[in-house]
N, C-alpha and C positions, 0 to 999 in steps of 0.2 A: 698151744696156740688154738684159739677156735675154728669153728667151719664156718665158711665163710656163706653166706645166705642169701638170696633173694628176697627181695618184697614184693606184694603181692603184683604188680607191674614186672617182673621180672626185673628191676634195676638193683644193681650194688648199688646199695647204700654206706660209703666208705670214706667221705669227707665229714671233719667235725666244724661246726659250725657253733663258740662261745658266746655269750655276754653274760653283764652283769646286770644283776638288777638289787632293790632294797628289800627288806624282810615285806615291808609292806604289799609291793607291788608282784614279788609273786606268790603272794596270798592273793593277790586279787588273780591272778594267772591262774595260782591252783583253781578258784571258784568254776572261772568262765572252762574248764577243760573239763570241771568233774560233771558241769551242763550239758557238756557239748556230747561225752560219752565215748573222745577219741583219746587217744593217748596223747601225752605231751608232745610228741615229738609229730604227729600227725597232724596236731592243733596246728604247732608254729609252722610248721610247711604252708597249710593251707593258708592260714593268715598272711603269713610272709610275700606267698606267692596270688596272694587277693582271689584266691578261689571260696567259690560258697563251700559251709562248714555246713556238712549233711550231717544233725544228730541221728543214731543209730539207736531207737528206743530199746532198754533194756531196765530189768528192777534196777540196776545201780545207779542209770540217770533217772529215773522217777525217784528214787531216795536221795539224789543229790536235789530233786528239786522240792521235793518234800523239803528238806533240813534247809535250803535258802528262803524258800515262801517264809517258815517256821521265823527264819533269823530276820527278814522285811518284818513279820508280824510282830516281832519284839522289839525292833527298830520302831513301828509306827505307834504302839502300843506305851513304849517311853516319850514319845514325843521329841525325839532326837534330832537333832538336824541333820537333811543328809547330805553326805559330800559327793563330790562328781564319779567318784569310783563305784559309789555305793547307785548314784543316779543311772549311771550306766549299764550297771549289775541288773539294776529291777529293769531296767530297760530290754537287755539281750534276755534276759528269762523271760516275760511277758513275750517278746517276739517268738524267740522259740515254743512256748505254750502254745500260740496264733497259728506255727506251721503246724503242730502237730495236730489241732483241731482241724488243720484242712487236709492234712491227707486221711482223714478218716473217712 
């Protein structure tokens, strides 16, 4: 059996909470969490629970945002059409770029 743990609030974290979703949609999930720089399971908290999403600047999200800028530029570079998922992706990257230029 494992040891049972605290997080960082001190709460047991000890209900599971499922859904489902399509291949599609958490690819877009993975994008928006590898942005953000929290773990999956701290992304859907905060989301769930409508609190603002503090990215935590570290090399893996400047490389995550490095490789989405990259995939928009080959997106805008084929002249692609974009779909709402993808409008929304350049949308929350561009905001988060915005905060990060302002707490500098």
């Amino acid at each position: 059996m494992s040891v049972k743990t605290l997080d960082r609030q001190g709460r047991w974290r000890n209900k599971i909470v499922a859904l489902r979703m399509s291949p599609e949609e958490n690819e877009h999930l993975d994008k928006l969490i590898k942005l953000s720089g929290l773990s999956k399971q701290d992304y859907l908290i905060h989301r769930i629970l409508k609190k603002e999403i503090t990215v935590h600047y570290s090399p893996r999200v400047f490389k995550a945002f490095r490789n989405q800028i990259n995939d928009f530029n080959e997106l805008l570079r084929d002249a692609q059409s974009v779909d709402k998922e993808t409008a929304e992706l350049i949308a929350y990257t561009i905001d988060l770029l915005q905060k990060f230029r302002e707490e500098e």
